[in-house]
N, CA, C and O atoms as a MOPAC input file, in Angstrom:
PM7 MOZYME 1SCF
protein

 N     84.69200 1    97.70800 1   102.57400 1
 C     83.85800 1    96.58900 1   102.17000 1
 C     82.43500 1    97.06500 1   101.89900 1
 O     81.71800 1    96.19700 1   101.40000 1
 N     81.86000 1    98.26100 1   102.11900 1
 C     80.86600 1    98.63800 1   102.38500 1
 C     80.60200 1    98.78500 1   100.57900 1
 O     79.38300 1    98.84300 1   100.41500 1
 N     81.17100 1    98.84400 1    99.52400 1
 C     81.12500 1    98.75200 1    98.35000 1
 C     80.95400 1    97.60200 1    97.47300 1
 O     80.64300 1    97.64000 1    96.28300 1
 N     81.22200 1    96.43700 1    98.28400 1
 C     80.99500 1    95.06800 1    97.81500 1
 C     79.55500 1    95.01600 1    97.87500 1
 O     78.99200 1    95.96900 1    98.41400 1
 N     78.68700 1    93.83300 1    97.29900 1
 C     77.58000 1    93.50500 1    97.05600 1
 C     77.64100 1    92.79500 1    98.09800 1
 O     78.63300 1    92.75100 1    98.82700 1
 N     76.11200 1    91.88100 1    98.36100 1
 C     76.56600 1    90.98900 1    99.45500 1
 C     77.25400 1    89.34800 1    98.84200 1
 O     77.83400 1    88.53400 1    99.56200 1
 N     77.02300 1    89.21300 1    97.56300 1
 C     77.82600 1    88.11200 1    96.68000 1
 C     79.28100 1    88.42400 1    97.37600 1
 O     80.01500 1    87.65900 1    98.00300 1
 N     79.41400 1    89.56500 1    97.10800 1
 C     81.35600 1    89.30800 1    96.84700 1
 C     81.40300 1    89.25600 1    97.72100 1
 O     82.39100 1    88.55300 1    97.93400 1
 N     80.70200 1    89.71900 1    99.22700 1
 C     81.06000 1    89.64200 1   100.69200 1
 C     81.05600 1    87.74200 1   101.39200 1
 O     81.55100 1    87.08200 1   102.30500 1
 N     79.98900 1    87.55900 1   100.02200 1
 C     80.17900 1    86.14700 1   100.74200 1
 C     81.18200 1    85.10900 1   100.02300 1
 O     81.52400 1    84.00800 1   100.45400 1
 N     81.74000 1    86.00300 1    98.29200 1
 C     83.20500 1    84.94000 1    98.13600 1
 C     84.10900 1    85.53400 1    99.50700 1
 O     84.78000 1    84.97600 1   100.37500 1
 N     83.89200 1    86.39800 1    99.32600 1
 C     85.32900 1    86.86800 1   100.43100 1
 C     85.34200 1    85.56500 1   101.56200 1
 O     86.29700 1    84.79100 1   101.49600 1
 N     84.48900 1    85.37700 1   102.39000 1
 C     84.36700 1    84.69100 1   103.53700 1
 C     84.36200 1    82.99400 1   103.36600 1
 O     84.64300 1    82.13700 1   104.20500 1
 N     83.97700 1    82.86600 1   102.10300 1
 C     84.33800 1    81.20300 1   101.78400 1
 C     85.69200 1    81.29700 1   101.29100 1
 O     86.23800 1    80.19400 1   101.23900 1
 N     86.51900 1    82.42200 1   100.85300 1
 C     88.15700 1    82.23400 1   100.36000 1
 C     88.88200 1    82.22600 1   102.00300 1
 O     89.96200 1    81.72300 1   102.31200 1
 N     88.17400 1    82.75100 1   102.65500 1
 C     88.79400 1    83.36900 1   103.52400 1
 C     88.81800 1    81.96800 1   104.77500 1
 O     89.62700 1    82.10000 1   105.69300 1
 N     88.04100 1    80.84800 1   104.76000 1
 C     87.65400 1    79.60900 1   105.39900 1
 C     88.59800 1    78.55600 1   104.45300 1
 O     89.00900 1    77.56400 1   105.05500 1
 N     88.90100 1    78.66200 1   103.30400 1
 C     89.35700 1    77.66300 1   102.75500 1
 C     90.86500 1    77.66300 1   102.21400 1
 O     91.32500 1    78.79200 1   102.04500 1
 N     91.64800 1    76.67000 1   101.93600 1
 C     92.97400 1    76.93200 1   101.60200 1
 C     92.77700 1    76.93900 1   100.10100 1
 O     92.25600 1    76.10300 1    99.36300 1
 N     93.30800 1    78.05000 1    99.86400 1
 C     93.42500 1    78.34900 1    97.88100 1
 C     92.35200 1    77.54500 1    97.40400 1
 O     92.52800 1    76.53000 1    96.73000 1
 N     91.03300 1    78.07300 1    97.81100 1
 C     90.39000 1    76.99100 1    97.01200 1
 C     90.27600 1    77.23000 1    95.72500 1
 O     90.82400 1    78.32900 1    95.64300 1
 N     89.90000 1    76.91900 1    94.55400 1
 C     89.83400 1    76.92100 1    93.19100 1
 C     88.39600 1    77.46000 1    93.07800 1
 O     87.59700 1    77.38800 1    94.01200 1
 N     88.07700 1    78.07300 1    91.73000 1
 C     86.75300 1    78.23700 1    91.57900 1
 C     85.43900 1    77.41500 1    91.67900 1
 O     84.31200 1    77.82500 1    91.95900 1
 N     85.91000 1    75.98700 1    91.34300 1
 C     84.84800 1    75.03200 1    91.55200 1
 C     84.01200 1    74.55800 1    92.69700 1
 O     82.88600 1    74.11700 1    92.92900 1
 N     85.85500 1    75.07500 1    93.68400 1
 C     85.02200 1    74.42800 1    95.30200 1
 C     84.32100 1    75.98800 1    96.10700 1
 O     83.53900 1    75.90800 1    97.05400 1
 N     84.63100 1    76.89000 1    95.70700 1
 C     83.86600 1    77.91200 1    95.81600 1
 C     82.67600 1    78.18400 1    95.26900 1
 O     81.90000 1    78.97500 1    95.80500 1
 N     82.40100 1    77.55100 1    94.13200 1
 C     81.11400 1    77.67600 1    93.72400 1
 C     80.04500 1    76.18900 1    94.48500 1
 O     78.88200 1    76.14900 1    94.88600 1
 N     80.87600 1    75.40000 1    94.42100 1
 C     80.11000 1    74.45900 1    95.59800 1
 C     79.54300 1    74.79300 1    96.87900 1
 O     78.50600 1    74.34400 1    97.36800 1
 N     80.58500 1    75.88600 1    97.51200 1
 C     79.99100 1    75.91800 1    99.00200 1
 C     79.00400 1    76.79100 1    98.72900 1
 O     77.88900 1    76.74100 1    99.24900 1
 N     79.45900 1    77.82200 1    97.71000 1
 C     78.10900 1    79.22500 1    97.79900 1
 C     77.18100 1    78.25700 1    97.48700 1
 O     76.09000 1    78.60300 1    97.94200 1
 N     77.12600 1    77.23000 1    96.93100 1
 C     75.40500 1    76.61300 1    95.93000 1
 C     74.82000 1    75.90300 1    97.66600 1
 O     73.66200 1    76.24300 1    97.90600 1
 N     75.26700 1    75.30400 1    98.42900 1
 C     75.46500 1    74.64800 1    99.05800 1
 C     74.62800 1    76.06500 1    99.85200 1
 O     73.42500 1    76.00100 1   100.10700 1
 N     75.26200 1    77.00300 1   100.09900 1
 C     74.88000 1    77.90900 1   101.15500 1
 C     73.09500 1    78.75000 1   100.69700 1
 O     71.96900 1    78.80100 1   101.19200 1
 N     73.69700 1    79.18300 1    99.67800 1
 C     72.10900 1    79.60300 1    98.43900 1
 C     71.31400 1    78.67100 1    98.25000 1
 O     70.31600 1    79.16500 1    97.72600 1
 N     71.16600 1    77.38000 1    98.40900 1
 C     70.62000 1    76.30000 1    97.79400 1
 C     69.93500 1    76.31500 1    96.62700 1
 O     68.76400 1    75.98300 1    96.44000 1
 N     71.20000 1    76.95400 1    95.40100 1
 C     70.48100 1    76.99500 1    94.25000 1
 C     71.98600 1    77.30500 1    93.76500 1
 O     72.98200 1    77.67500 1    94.38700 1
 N     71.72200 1    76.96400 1    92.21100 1
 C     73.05800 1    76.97100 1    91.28800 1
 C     73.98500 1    78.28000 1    91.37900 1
 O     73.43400 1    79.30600 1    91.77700 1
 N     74.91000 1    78.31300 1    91.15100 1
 C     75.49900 1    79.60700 1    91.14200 1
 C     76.15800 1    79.43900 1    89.70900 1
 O     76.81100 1    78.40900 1    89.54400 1
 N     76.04400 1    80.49900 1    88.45800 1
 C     75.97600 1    80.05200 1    86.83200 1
 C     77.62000 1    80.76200 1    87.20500 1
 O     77.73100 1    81.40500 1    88.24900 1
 N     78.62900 1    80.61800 1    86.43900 1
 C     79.80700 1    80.87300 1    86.10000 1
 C     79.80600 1    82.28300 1    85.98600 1
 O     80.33300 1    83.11700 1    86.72300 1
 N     79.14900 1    82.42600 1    84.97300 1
 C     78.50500 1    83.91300 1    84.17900 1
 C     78.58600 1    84.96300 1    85.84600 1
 O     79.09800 1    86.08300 1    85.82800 1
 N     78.11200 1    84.46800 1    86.90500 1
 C     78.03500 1    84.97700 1    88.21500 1
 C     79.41100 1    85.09100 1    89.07700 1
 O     79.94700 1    86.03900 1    89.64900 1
 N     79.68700 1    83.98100 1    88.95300 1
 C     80.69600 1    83.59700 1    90.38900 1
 C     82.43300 1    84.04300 1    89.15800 1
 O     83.55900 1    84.08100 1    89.65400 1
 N     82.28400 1    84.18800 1    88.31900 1
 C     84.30300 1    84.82600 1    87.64600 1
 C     84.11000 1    86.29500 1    87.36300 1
 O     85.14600 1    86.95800 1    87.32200 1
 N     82.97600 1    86.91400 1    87.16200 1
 C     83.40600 1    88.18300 1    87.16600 1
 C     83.46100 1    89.08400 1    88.65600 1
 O     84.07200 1    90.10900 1    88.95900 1
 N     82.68100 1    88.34600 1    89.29100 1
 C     82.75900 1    88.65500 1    90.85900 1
 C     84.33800 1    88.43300 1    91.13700 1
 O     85.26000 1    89.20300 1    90.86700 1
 N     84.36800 1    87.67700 1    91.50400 1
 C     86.20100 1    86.84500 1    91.50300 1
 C     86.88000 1    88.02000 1    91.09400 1
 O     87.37100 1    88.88000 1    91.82500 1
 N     86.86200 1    87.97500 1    89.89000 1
 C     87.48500 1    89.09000 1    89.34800 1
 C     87.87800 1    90.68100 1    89.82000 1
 O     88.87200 1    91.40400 1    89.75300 1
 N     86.39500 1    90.78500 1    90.37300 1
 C     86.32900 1    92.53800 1    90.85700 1
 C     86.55400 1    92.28400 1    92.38200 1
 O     86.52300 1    93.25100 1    93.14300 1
 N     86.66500 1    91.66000 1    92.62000 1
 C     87.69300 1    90.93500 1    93.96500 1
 C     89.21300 1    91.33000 1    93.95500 1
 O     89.91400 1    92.06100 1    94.65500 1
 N     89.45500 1    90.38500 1    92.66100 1
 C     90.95900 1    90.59000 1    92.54400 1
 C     91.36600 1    91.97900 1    91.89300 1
 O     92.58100 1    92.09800 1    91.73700 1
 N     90.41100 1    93.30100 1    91.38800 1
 C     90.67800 1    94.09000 1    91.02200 1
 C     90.74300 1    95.19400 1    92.31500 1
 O     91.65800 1    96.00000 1    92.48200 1
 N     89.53000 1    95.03300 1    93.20400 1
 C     89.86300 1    95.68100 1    94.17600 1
 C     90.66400 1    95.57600 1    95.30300 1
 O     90.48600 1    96.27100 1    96.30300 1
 N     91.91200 1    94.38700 1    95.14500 1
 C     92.91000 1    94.23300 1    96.21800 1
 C     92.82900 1    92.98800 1    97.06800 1
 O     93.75700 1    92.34800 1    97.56200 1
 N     91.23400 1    92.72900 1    97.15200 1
 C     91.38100 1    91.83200 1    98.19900 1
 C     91.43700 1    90.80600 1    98.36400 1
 O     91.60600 1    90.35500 1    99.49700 1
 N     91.30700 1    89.99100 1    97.21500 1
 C     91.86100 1    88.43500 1    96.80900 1
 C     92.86600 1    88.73300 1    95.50400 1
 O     92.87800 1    89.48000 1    94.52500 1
 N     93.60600 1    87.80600 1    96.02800 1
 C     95.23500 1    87.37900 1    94.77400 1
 C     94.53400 1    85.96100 1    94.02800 1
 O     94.17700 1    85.01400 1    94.73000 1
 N     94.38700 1    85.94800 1    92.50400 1
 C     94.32700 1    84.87900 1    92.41200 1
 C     95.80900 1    84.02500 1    91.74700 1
 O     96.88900 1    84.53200 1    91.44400 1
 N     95.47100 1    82.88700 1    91.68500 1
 C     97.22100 1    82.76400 1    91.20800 1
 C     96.45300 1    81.09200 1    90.26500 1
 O     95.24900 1    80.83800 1    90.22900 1
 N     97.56700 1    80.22400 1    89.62600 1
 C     97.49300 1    79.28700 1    88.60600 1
 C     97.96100 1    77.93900 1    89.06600 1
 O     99.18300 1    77.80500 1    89.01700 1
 N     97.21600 1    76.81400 1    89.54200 1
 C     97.57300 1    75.89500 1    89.98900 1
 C     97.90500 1    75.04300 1    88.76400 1
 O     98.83400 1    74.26200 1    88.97400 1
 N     97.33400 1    74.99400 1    87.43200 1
 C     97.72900 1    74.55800 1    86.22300 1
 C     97.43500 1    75.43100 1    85.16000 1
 O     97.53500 1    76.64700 1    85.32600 1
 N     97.10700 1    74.97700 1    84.15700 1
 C     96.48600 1    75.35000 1    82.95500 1
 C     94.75400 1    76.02300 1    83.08500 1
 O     94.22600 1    77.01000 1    82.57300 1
 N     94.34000 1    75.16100 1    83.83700 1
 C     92.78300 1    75.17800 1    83.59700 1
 C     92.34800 1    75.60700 1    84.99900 1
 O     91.23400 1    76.08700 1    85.20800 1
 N     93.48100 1    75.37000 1    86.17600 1
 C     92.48400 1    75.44000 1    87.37000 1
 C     93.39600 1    77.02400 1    88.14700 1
 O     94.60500 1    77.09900 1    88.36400 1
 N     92.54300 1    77.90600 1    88.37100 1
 C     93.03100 1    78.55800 1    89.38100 1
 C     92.68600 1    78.70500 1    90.50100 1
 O     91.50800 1    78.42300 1    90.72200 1
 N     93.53400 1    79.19600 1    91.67200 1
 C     93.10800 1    79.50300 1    92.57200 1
 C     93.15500 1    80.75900 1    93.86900 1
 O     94.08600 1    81.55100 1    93.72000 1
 N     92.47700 1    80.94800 1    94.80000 1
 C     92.10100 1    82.75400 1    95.32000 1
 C     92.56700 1    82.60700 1    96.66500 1
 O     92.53900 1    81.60200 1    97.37600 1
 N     93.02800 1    83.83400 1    96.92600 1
 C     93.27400 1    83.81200 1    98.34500 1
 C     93.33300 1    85.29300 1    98.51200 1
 O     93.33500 1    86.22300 1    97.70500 1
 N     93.38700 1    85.20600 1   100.02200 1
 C     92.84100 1    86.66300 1   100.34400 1
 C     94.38300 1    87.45300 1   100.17900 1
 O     95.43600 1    86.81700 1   100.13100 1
 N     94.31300 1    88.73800 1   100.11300 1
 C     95.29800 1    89.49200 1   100.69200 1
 C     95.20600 1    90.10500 1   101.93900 1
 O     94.15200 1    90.24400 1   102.55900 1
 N     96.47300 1    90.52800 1   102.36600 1
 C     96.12300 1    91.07600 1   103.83800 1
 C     95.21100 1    92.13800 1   103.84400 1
 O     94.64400 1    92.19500 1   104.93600 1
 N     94.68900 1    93.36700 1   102.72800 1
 C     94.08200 1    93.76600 1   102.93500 1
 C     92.67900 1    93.18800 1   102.90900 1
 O     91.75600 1    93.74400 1   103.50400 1
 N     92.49400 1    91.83300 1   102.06800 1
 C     91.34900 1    91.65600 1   102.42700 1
 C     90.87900 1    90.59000 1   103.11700 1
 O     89.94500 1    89.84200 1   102.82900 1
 N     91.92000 1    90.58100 1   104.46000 1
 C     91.57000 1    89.87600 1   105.96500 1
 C     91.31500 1    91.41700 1   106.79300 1
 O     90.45900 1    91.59400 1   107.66000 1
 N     92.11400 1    92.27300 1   106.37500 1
 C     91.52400 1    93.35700 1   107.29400 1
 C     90.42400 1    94.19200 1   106.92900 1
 O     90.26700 1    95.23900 1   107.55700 1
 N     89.63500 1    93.88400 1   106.00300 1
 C     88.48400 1    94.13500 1   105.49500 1
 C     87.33100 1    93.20200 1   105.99400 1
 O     86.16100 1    93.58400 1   105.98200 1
 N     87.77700 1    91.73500 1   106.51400 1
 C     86.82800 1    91.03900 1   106.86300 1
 C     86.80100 1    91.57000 1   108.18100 1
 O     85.69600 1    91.84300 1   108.64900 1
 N     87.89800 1    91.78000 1   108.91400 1
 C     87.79800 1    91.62500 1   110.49800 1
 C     87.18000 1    93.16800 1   110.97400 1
 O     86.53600 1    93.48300 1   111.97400 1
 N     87.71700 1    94.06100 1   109.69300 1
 C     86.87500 1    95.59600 1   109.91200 1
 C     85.34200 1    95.35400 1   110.33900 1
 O     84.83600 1    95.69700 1   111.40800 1
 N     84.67200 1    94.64100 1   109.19900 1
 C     82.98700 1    94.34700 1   108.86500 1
 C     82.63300 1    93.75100 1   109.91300 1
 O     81.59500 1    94.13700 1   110.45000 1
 N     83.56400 1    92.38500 1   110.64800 1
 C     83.23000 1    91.62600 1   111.42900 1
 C     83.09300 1    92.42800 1   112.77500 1
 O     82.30100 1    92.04000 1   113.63300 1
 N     84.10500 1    93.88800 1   113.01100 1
 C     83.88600 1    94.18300 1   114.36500 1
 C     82.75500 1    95.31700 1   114.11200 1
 O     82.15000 1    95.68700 1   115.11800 1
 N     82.47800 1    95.78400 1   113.12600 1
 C     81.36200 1    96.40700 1   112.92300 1
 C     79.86800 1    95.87800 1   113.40500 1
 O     79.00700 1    96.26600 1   114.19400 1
 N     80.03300 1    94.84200 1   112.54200 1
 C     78.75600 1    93.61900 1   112.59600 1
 C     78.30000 1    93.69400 1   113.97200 1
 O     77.18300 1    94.06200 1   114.33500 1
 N     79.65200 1    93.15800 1   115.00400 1
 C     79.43900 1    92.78100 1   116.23300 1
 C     78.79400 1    93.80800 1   117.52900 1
 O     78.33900 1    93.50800 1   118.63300 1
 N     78.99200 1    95.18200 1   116.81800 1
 C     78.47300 1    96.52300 1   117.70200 1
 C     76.50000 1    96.29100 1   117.32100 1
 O     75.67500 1    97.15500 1   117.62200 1
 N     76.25000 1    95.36200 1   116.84100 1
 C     74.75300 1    95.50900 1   116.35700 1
 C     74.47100 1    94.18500 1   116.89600 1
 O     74.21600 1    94.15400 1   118.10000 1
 N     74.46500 1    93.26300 1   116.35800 1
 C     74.50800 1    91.99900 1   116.98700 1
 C     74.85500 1    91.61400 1   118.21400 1
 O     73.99000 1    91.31100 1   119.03500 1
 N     75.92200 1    91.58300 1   118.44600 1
 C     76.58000 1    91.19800 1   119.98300 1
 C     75.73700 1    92.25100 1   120.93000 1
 O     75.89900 1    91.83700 1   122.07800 1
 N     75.02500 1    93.26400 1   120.95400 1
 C     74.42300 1    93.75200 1   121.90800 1
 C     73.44300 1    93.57400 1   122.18800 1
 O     72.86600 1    94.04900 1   123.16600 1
 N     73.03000 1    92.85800 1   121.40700 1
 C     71.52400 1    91.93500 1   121.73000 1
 C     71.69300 1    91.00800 1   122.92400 1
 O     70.69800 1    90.94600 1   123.64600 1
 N     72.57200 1    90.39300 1   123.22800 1
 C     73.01400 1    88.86900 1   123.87600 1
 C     72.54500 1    89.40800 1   125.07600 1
 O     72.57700 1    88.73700 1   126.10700 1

């Protein structure tokens, strides 16, 4: 994960909270979290180099809407970062 930006680190973690969400409700929570727009132009080629590097599957709920989900490798990519994280953080407490 250490190759992701911190964008794709944070689709990872809103796919990874939500059931198949679609691109729309993913771009809601990031705007929601950024408190500022997130342009398309931003949030599908990210997606994309997501789904190129393994760690989200996206798949076709219709015509127009798709939607992402993680693969197992990239739950064990979150929980890698997450126990990383926690050797820096958690020793503060």
């Amino acid at each position: 994960m250490y190759d992701l930006t911190g964008f794709q680190r944070d689709l990872l973690y809103v796919i990874a909270g939500q059931d198949e969400p679609h691109g729309l409700a993913i771009k809601e929570e990031l705007e929601d979290y950024y408190e500022k727009e997130i342009h398309h132009g931003r949030l599908y080629p990210n997606l994309d180099t997501l789904v190129e590097k393994g760690l989200v599957e996206k798949g076709q709920r219709d015509r127009r809407t798709n939607f992402y989900t993680l693969t197992r490798r990239g739950r064990r990519e979150i929980e890698a970062r997450r126990s990383w994280e926690s050797q820096y953080v958690d020793a503060e407490e």
